[in-house]
C-alpha positions as CSV (number, residue, x, y, z in Angstrom):
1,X,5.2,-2.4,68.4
2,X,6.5,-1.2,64.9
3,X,5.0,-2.6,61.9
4,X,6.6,-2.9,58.3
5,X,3.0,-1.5,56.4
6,X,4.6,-2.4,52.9
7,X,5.1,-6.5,54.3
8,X,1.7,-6.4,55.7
9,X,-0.9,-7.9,53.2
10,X,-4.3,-9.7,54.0
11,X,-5.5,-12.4,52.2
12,X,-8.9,-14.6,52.3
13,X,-8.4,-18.3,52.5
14,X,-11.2,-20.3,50.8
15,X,-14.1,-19.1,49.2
16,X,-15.4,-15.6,48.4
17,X,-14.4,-12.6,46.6
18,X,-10.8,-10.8,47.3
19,X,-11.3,-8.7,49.8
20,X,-10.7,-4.7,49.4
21,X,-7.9,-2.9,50.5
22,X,-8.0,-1.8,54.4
23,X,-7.1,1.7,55.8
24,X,-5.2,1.4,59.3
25,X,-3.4,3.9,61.1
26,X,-3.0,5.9,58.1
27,X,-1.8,3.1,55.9
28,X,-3.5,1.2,53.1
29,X,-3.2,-3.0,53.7
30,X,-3.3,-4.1,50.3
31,X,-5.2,-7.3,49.5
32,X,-3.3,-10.7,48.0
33,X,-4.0,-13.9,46.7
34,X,-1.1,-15.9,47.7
35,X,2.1,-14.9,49.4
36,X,5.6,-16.9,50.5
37,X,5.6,-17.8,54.5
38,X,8.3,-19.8,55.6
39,X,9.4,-20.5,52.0
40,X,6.2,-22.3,51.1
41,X,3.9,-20.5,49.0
42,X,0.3,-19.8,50.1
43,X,-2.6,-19.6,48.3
44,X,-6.1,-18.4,48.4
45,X,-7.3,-21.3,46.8
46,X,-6.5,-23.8,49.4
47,X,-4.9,-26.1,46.7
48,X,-1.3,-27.4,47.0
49,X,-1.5,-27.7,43.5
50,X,0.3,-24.2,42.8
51,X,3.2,-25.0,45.7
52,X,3.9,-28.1,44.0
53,X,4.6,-26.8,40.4
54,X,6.5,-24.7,42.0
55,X,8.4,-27.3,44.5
56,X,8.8,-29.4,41.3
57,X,10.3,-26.3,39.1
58,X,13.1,-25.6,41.8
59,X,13.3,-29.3,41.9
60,X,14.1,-29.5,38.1
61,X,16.7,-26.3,38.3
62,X,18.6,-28.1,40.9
63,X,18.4,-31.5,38.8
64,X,19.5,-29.4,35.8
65,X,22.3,-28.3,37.3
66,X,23.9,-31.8,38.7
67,X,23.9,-32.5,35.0
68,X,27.6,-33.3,35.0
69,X,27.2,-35.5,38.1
70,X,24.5,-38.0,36.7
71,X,26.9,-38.3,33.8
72,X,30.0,-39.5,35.8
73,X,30.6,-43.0,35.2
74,X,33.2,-42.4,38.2
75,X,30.5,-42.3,40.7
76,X,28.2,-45.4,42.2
77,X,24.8,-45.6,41.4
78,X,24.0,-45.7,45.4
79,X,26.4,-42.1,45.5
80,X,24.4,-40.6,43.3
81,X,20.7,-41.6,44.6
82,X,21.8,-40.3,48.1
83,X,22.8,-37.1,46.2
84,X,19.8,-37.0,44.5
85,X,18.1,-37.3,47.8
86,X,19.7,-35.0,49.8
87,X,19.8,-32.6,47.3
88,X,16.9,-32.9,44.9
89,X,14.2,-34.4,47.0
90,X,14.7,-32.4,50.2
91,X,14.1,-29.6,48.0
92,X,10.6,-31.1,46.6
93,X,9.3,-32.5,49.4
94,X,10.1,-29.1,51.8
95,X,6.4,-28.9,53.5
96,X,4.9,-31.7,52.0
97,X,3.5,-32.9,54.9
98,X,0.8,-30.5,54.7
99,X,0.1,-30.6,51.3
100,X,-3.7,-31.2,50.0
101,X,-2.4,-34.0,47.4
102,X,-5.2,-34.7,44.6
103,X,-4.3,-37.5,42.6
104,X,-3.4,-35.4,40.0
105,X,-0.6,-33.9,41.6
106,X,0.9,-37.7,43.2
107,X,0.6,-37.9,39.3
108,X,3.0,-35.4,38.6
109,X,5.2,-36.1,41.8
110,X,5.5,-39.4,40.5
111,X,6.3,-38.9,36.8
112,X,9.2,-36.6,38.0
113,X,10.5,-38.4,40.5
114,X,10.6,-41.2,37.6
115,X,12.2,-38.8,35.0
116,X,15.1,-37.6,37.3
117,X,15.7,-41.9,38.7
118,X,15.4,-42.5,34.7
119,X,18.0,-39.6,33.9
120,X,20.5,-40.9,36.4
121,X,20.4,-44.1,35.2
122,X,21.3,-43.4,31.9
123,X,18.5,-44.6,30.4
124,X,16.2,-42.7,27.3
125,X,13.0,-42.9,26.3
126,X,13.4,-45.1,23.4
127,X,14.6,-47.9,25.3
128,X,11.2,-48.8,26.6
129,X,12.0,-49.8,30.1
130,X,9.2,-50.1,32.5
131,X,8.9,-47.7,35.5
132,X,8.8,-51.4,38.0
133,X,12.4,-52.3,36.9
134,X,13.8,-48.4,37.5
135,X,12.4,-48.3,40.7
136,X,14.0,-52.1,41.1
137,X,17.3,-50.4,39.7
138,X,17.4,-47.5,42.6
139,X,15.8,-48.8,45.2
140,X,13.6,-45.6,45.8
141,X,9.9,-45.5,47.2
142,X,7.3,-43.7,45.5
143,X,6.7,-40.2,46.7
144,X,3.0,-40.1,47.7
145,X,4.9,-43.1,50.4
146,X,7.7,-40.4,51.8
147,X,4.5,-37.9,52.0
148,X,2.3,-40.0,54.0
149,X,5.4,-41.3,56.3
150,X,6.1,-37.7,57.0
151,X,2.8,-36.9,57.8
152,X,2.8,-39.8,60.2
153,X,6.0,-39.2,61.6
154,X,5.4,-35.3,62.3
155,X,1.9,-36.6,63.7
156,X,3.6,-38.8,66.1
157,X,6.2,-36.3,67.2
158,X,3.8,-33.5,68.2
159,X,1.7,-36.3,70.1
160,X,4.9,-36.9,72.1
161,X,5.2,-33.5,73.2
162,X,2.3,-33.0,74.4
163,X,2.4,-34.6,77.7
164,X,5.6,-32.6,78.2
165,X,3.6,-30.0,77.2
166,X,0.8,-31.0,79.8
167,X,3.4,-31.5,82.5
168,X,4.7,-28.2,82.4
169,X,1.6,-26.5,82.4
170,X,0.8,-28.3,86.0
């Protein structure tokens, strides 16, 4: 088997120190703190709270970019929430379901899933509407709701393959 030395890292997960750089087969193993698997970000810490800032940045730069779409008045509101979904969300929520979610960061899910329903709609910050009637205006669920039904739905799915999985090994 061939190994790529200058890929291979090692990392501690949880508590303690860092640990040192290893020597194997003539090769140094540096030590990390966090590292990108499958285009979610890892971290020593165990917190999501560092994949979400950046799930929410990428988020925004797609958001930012659509500028010209929210600003259509050509295009239905219900065009431009399934964009927004399909192309804004899917982004955000990409690994979600095993996020460690502290109420801080459902805080900050929330209040940008609320600026970008609040941006579409056309509607500014001096205009004082409440968060109820934007939500009433879209139609869109709260996030920490799309989190917990993905959990529950990728729960369900590998419970279903496991008597398949059972049966086969029989």
């Amino acid at each position: 088997m061939l190994y790529v030395w200058s890929k291979t890292k090692i990392q501690n997960l949880g508590h303690g120190v860092t640990p040192a750089p290893v020597q194997l087969q003539c090769h140094i193993v540096e030590s990390t703190d966090r590292f990108t698997y499958l285009g979610s970000d890892i971290h020593s810490s165990e917190r999501s709270t560092p994949e979400i800032f950046r799930r929410i940045g990428l988020a925004s730069n797609i958001f930012g970019r659509l500028a010209n779409v929210w600003k259509r008045i050509g295009l239905s509101l219900q065009t431009k929430i399934r964009l927004y979904n399909a192309l804004v969300i899917s982004v955000l929520l990409y690994g979600s379901e095993t996020w460690t979610l502290l109420k801080a960061d459902e805080r900050r899910l929330e209040a940008f899933h609320m600026n970008c329903q609040r941006r579409i709609l056309g509607i500014r910050w001096f205009h004082f509407v409440t968060n109820g009637s934007v939500t009433s205006q879209t139609g869109e669920e709260g996030l920490a709701i799309r989190i917990c039904r993905r959990r529950l739905s990728v729960s369900l799915t590998s419970r279903s393959l496991i008597p398949s999985l059972h049966t086969l090994a029989v």
